[in-house]
PyMOL Python script that loads the backbone (N, CA, C, O; Angstrom):
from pymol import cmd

cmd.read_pdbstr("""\
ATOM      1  N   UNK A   1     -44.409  -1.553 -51.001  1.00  0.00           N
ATOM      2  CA  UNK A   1     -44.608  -1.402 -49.582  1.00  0.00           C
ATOM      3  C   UNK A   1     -43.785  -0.224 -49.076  1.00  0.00           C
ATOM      4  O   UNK A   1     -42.601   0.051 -49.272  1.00  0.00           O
ATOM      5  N   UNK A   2     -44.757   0.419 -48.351  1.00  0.00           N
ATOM      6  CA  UNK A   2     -43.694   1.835 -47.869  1.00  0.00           C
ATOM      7  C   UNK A   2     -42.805   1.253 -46.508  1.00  0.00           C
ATOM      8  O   UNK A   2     -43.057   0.177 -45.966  1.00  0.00           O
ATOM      9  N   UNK A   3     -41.975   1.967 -46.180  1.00  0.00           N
ATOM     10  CA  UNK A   3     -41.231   2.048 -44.810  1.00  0.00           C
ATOM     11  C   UNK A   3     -41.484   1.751 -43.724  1.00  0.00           C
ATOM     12  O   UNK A   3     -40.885   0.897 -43.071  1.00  0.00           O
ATOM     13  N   UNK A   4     -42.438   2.426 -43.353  1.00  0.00           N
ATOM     14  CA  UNK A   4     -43.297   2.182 -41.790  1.00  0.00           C
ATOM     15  C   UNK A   4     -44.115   0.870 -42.300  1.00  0.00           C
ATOM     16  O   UNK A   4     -44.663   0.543 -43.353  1.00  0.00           O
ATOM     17  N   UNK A   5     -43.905   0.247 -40.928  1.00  0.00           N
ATOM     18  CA  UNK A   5     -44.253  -1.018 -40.318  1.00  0.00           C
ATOM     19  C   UNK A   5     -44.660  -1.364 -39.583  1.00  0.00           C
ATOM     20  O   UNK A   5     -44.023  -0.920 -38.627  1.00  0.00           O
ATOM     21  N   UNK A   6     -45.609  -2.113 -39.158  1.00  0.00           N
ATOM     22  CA  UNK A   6     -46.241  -2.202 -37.772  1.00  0.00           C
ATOM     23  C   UNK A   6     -46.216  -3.649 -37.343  1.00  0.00           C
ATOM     24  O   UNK A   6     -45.984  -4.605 -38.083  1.00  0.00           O
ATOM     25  N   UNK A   7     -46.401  -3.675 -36.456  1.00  0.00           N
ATOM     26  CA  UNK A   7     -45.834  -5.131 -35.664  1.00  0.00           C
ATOM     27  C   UNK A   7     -47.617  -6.069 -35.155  1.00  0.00           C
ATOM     28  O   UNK A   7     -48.496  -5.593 -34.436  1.00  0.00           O
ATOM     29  N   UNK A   8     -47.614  -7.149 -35.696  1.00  0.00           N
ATOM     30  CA  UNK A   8     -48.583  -7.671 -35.299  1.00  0.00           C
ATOM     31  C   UNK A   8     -47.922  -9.216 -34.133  1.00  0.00           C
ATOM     32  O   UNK A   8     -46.863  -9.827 -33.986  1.00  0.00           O
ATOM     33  N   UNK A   9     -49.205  -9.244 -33.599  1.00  0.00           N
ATOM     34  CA  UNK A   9     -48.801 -10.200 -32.588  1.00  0.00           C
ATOM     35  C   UNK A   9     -49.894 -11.378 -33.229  1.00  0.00           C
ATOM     36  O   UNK A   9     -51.009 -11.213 -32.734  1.00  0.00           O
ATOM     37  N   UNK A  10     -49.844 -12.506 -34.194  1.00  0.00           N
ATOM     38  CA  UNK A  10     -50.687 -13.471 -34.643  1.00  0.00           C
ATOM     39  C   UNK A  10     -50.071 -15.021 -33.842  1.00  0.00           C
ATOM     40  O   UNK A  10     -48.959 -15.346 -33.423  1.00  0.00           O
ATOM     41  N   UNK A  11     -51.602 -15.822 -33.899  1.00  0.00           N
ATOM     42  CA  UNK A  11     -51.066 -17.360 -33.345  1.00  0.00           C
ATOM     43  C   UNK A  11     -51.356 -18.018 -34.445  1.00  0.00           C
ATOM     44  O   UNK A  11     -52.414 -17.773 -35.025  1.00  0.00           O
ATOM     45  N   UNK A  12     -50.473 -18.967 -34.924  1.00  0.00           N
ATOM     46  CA  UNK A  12     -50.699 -19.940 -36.170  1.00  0.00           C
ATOM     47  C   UNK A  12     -50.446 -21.382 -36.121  1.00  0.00           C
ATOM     48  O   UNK A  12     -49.218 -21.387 -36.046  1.00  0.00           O
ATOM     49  N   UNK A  13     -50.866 -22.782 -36.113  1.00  0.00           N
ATOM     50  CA  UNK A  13     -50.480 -23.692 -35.553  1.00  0.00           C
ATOM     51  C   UNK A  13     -49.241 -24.066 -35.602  1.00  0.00           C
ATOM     52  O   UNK A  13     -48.565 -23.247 -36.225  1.00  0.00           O
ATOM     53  N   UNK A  14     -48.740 -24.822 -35.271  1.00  0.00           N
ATOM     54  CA  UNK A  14     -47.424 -25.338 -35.811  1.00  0.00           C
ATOM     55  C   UNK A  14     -46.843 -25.601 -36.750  1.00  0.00           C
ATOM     56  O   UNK A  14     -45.864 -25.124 -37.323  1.00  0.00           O
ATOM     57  N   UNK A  15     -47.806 -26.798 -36.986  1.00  0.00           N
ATOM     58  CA  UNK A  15     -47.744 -27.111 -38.647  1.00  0.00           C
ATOM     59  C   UNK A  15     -47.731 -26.356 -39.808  1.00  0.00           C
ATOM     60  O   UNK A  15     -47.360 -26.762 -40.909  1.00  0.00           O
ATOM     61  N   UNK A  16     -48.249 -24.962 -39.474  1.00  0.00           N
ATOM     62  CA  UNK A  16     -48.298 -23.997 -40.479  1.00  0.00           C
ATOM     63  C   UNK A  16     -46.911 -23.310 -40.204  1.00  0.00           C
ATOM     64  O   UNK A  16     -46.016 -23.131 -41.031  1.00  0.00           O
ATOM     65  N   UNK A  17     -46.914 -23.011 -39.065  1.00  0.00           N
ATOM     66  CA  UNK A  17     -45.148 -22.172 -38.721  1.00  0.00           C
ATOM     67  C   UNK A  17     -44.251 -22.969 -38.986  1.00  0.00           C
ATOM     68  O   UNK A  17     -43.116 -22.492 -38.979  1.00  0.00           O
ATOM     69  N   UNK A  18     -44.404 -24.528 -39.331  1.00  0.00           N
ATOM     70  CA  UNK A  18     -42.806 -25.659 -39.531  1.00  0.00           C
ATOM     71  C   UNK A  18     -43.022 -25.115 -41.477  1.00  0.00           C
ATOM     72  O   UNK A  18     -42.081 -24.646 -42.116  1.00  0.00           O
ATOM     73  N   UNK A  19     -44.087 -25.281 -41.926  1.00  0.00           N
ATOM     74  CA  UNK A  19     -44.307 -25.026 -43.384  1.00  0.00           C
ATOM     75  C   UNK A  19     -43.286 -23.827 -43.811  1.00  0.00           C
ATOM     76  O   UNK A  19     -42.408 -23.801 -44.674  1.00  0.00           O
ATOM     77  N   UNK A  20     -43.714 -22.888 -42.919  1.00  0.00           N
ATOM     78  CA  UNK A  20     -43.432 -21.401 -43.122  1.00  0.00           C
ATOM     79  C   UNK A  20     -42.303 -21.013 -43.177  1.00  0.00           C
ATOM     80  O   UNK A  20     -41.854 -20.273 -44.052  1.00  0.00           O
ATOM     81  N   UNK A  21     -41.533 -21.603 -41.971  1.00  0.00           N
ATOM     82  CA  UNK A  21     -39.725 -21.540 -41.796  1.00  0.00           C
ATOM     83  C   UNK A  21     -39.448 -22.461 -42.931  1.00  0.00           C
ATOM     84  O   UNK A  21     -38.734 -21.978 -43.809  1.00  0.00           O
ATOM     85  N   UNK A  22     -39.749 -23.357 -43.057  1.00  0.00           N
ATOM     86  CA  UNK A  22     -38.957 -24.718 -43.823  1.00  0.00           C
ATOM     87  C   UNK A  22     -39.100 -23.427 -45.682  1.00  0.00           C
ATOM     88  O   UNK A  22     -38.074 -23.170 -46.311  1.00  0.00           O
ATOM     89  N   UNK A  23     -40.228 -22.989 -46.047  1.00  0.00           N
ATOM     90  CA  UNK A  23     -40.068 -21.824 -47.489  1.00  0.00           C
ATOM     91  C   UNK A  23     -39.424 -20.530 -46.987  1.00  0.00           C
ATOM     92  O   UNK A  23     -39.263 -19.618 -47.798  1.00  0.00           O
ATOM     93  N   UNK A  24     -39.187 -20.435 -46.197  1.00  0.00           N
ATOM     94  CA  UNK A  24     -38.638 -19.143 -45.621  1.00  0.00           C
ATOM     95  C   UNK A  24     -36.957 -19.127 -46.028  1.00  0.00           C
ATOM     96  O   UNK A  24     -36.337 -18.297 -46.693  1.00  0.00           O
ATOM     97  N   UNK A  25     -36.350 -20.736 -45.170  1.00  0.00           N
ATOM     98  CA  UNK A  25     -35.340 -20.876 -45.455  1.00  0.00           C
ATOM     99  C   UNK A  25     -34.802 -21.199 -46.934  1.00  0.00           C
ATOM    100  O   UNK A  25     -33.728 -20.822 -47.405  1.00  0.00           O
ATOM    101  N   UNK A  26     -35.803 -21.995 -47.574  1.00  0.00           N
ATOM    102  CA  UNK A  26     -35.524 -22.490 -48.856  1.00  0.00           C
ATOM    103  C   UNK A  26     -35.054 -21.379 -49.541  1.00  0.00           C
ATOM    104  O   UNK A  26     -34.048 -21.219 -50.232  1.00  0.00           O
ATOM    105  N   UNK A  27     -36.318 -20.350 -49.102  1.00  0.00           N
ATOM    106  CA  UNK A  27     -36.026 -18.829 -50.465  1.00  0.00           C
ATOM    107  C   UNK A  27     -34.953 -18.086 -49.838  1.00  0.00           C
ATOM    108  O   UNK A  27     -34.253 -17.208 -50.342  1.00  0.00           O
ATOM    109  N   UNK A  28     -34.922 -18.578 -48.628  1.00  0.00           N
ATOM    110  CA  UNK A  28     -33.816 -17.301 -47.910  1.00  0.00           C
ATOM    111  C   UNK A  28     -34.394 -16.095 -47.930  1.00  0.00           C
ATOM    112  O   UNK A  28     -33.887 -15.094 -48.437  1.00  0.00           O
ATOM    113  N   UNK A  29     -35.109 -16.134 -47.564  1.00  0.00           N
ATOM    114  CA  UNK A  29     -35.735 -14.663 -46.682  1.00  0.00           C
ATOM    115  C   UNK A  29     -36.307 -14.872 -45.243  1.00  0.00           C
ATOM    116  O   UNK A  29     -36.340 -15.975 -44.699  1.00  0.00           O
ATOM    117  N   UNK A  30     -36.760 -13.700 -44.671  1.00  0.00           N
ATOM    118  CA  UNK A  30     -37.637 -14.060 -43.574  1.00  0.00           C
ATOM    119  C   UNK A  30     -39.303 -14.466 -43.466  1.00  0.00           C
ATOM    120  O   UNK A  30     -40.118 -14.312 -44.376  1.00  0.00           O
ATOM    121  N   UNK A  31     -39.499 -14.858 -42.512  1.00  0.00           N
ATOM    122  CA  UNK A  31     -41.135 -15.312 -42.267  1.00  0.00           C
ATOM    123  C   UNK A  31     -41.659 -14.363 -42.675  1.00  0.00           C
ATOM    124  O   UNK A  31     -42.202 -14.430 -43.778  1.00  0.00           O
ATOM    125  N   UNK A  32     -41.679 -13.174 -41.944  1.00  0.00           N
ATOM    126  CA  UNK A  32     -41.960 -11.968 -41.996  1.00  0.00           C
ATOM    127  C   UNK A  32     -42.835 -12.011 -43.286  1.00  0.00           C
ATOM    128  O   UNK A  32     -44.022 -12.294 -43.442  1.00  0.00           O
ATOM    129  N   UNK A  33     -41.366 -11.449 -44.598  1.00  0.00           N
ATOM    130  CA  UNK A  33     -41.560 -10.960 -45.947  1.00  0.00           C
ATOM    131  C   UNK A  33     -42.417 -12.435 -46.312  1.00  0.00           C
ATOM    132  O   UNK A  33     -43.277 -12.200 -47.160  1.00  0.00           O
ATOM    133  N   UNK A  34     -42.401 -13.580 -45.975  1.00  0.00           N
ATOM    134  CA  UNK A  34     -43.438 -14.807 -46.325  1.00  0.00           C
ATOM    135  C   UNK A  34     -44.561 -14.032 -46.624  1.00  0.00           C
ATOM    136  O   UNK A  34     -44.990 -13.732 -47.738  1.00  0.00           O
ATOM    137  N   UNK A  35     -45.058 -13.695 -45.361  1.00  0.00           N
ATOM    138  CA  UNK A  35     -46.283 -13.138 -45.184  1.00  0.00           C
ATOM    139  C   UNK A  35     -47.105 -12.632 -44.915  1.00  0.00           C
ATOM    140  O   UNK A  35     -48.284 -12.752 -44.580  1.00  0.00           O
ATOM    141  N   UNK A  36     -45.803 -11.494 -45.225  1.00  0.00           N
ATOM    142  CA  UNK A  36     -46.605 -10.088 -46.584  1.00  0.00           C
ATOM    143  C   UNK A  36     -46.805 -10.204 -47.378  1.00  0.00           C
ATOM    144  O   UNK A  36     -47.694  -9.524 -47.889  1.00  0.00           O
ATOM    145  N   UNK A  37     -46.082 -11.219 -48.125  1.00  0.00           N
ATOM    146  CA  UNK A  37     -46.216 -11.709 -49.624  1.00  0.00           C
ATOM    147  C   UNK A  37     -47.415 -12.493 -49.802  1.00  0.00           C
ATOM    148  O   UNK A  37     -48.054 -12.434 -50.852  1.00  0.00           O
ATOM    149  N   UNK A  38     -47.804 -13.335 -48.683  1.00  0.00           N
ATOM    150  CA  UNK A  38     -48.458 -14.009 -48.410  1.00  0.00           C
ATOM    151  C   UNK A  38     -50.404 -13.006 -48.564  1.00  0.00           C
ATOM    152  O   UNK A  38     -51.265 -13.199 -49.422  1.00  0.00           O
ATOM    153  N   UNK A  39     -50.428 -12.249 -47.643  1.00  0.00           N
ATOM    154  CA  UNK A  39     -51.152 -11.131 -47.447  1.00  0.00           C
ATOM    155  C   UNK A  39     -51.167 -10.157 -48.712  1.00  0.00           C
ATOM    156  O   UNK A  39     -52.235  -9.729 -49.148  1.00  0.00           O
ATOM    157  N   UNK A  40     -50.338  -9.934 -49.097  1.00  0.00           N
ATOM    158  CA  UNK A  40     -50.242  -9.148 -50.063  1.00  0.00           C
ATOM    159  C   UNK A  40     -51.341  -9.484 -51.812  1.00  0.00           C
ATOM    160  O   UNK A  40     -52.155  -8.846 -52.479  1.00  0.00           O
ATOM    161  N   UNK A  41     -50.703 -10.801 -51.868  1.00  0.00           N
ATOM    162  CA  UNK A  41     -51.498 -11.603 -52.754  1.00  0.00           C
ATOM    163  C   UNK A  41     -52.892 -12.038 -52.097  1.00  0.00           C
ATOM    164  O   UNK A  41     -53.871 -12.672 -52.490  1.00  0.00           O
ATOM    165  N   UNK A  42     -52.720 -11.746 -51.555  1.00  0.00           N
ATOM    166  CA  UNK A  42     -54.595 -12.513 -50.789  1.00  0.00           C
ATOM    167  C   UNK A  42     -55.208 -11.190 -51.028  1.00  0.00           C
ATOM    168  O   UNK A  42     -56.077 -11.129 -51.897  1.00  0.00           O
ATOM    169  N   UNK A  43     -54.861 -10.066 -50.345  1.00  0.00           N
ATOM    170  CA  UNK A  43     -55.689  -8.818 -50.887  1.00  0.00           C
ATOM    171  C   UNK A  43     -55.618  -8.120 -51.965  1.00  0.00           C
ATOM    172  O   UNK A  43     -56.090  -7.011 -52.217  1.00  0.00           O
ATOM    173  N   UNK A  44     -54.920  -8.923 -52.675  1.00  0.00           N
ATOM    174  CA  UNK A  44     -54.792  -7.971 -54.257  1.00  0.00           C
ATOM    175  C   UNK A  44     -55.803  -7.566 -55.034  1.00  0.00           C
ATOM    176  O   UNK A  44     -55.938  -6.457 -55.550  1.00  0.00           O
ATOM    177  N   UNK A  45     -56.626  -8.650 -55.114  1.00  0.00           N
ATOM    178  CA  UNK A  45     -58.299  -8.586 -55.926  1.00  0.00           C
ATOM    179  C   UNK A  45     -59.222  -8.268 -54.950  1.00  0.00           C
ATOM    180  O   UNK A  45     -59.367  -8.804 -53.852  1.00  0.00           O
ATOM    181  N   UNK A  46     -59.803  -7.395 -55.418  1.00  0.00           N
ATOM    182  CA  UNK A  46     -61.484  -6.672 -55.014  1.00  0.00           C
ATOM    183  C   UNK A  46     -61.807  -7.573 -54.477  1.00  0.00           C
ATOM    184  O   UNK A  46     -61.538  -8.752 -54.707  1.00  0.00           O
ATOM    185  N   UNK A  47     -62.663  -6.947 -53.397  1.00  0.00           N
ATOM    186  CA  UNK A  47     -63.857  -7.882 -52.604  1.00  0.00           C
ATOM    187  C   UNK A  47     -64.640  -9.018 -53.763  1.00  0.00           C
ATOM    188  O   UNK A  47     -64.940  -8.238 -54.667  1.00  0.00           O
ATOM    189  N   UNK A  48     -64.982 -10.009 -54.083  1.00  0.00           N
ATOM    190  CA  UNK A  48     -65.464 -10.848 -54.617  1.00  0.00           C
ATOM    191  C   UNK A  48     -65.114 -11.527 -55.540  1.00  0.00           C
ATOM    192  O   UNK A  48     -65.570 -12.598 -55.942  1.00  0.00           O
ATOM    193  N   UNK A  49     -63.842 -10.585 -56.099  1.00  0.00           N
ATOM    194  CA  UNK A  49     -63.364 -10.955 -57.192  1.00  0.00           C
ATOM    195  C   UNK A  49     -62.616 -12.823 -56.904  1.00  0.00           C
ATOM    196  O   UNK A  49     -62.008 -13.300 -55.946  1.00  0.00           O
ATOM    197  N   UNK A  50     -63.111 -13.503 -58.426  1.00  0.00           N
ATOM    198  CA  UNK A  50     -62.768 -14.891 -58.911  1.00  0.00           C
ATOM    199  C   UNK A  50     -61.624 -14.469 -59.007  1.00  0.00           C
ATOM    200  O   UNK A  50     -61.107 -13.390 -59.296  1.00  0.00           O
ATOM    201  N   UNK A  51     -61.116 -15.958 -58.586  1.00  0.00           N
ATOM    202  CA  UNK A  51     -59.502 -16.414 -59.532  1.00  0.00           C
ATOM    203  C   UNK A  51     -59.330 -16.386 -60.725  1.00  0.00           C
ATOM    204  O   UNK A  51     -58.249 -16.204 -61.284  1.00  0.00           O
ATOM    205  N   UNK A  52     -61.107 -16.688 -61.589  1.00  0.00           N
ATOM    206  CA  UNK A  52     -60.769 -16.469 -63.170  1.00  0.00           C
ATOM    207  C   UNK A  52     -60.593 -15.109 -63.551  1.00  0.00           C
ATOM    208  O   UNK A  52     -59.770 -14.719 -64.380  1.00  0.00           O
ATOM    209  N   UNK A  53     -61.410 -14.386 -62.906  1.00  0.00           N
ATOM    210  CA  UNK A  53     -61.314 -12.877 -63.107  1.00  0.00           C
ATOM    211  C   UNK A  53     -59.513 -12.228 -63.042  1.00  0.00           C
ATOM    212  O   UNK A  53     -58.856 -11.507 -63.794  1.00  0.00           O
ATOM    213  N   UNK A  54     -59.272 -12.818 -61.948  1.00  0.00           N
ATOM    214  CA  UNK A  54     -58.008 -12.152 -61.187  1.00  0.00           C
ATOM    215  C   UNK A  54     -56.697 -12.748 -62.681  1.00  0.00           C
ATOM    216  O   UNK A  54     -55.885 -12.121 -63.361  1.00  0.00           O
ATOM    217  N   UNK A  55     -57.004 -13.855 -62.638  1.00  0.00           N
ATOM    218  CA  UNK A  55     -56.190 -14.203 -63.722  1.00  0.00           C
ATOM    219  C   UNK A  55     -56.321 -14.699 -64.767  1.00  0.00           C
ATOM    220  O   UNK A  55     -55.579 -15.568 -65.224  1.00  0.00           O
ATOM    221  N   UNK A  56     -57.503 -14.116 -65.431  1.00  0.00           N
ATOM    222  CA  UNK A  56     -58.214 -14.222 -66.840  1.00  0.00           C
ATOM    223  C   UNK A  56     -57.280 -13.505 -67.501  1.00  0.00           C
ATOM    224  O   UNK A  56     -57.244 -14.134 -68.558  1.00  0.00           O
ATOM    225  N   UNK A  57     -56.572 -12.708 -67.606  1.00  0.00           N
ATOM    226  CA  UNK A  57     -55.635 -11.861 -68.901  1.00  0.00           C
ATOM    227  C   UNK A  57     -54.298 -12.785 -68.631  1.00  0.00           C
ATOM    228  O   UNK A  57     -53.250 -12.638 -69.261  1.00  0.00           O
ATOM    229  N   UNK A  58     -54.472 -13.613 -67.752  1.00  0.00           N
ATOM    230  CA  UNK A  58     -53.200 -14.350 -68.211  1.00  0.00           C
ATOM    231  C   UNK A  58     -53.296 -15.576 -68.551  1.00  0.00           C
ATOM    232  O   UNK A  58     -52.304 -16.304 -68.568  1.00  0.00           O
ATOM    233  N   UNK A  59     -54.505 -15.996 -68.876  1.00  0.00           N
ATOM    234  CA  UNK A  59     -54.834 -17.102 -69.332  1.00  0.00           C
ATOM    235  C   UNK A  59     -55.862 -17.284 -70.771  1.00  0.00           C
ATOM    236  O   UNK A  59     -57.051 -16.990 -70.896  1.00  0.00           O
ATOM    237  N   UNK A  60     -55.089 -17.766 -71.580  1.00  0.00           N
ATOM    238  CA  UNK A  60     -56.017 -17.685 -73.189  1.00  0.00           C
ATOM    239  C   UNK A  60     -57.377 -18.098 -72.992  1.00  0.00           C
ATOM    240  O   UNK A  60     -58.206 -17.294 -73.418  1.00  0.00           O
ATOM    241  N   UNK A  61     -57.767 -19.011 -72.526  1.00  0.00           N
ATOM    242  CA  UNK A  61     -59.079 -19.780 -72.197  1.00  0.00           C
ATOM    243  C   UNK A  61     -60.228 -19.281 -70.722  1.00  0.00           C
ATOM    244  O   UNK A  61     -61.311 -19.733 -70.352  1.00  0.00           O
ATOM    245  N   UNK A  62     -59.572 -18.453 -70.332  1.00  0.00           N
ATOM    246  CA  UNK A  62     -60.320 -18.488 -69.130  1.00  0.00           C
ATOM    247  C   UNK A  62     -61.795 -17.070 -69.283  1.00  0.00           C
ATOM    248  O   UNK A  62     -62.687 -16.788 -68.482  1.00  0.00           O
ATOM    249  N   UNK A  63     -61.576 -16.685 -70.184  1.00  0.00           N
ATOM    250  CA  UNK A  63     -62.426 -15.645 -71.017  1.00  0.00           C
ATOM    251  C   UNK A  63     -63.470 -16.372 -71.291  1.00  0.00           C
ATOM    252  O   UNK A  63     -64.527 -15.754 -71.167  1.00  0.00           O
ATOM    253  N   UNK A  64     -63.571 -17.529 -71.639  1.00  0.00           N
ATOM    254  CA  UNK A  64     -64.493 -18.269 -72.001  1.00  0.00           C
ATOM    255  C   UNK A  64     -65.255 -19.413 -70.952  1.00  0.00           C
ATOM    256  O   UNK A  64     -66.077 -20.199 -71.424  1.00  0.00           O
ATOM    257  N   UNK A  65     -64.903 -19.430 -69.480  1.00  0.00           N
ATOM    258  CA  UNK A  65     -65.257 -20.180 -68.866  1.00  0.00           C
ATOM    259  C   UNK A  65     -66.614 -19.717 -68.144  1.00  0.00           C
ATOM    260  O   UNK A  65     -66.970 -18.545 -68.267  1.00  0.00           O
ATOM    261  N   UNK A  66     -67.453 -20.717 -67.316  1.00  0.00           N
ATOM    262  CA  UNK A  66     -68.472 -20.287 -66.787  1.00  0.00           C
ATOM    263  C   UNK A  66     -67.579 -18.737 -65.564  1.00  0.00           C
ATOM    264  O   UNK A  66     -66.441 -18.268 -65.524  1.00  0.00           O
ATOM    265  N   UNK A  67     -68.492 -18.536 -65.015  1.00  0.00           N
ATOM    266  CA  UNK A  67     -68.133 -17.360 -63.942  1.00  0.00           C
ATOM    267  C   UNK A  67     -67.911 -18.309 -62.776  1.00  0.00           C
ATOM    268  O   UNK A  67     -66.917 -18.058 -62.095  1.00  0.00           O
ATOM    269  N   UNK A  68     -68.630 -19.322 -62.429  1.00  0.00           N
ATOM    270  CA  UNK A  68     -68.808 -20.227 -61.599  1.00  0.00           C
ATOM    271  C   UNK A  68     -68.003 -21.839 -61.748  1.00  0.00           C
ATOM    272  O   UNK A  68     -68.206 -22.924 -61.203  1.00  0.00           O
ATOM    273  N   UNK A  69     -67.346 -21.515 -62.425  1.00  0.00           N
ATOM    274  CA  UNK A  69     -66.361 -22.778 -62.921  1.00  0.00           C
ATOM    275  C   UNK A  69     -65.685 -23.632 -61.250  1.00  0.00           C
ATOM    276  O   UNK A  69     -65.640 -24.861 -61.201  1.00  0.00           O
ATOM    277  N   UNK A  70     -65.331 -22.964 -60.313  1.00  0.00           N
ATOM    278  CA  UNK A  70     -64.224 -22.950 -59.756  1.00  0.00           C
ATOM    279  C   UNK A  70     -65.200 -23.495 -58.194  1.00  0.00           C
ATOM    280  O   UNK A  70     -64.810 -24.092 -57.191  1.00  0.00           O
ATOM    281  N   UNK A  71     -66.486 -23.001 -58.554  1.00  0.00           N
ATOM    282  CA  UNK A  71     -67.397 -22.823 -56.972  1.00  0.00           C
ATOM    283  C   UNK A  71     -68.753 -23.940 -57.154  1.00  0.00           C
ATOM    284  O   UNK A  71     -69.474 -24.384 -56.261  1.00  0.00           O
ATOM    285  N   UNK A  72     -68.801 -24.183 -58.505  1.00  0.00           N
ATOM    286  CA  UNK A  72     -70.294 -25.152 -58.845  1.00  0.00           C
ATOM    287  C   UNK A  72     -69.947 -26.592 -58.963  1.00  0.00           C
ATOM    288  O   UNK A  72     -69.005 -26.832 -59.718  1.00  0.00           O
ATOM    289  N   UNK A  73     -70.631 -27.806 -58.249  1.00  0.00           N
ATOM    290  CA  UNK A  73     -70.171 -28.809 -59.031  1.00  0.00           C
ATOM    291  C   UNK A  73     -70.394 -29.493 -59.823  1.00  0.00           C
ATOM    292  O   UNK A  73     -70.044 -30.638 -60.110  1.00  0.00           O
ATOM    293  N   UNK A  74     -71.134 -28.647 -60.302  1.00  0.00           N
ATOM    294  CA  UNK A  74     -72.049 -29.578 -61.579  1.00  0.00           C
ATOM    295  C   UNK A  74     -70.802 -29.294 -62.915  1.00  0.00           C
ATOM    296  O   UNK A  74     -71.056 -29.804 -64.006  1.00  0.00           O
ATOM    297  N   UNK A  75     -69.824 -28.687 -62.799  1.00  0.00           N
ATOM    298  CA  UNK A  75     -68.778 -28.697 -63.593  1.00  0.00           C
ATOM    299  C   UNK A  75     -68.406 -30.143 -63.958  1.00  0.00           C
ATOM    300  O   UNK A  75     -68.800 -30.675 -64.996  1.00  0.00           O
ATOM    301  N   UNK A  76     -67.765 -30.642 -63.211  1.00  0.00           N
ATOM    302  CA  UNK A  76     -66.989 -31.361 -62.373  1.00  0.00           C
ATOM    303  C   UNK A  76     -67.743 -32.875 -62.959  1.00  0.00           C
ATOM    304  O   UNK A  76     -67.010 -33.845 -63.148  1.00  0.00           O
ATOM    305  N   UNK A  77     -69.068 -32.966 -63.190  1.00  0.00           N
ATOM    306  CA  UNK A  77     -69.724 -34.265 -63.535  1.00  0.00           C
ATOM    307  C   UNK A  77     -69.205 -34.533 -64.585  1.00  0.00           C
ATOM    308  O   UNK A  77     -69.264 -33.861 -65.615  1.00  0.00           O
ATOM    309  N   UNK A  78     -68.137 -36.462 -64.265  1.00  0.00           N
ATOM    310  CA  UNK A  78     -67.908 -36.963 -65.126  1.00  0.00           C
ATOM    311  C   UNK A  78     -66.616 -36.735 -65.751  1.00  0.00           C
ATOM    312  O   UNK A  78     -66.095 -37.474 -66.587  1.00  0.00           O
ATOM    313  N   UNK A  79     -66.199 -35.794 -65.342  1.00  0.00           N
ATOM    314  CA  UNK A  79     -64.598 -35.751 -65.052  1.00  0.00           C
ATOM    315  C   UNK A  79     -63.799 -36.562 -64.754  1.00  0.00           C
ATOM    316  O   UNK A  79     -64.121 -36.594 -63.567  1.00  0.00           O
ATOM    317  N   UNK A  80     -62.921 -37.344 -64.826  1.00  0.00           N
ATOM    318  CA  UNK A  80     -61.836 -38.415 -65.151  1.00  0.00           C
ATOM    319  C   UNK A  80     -62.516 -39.933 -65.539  1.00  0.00           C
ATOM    320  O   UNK A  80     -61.925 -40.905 -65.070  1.00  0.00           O
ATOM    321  N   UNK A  81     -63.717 -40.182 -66.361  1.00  0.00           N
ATOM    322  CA  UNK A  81     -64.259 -40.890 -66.279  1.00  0.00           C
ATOM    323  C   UNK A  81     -64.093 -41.665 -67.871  1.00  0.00           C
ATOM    324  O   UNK A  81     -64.715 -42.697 -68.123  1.00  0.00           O
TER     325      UNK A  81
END
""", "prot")
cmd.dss("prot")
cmd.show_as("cartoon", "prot")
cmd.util.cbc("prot")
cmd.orient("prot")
């Protein structure tokens, strides 16, 4: 992240801002750096890009999964059964 900074004015419920301070303080940083970090990781991957995609080289198995693993539920049939 470069230097210059710009100031946004966002509304977020409460419940999300008690979340936010309560990891803010834990890590000891500010809200702020939350989320950029926050933002930061959300725009990291290309427009469309999967979670398997995004983190297929860090996962041995995920090379081999449908493309649609994560979004179909016909996966899912029969699962804990």
């Amino acid at each position: 992240m470069g230097k210059t900074m710009e100031s946004w004015t966002i509304k977020i419920p409460r419940r999300l801002s008690a979340r936010v301070a309560r990891l803010a303080k834990k890590r000891r940083v500010s809200r702020s750096l939350l989320v950029r970090e926050a933002l930061e990781a959300l725009t990291a991957g290309g427009p469309g890009e999967t979670f398997v995609e995004r983190v297929g080289e860090h996962v041995g198995a995920a090379g081999d999964l449908p493309a649609d693993i994560l979004t179909n539920p016909r996966h899912m049939r029969g699962y804990g059964r």
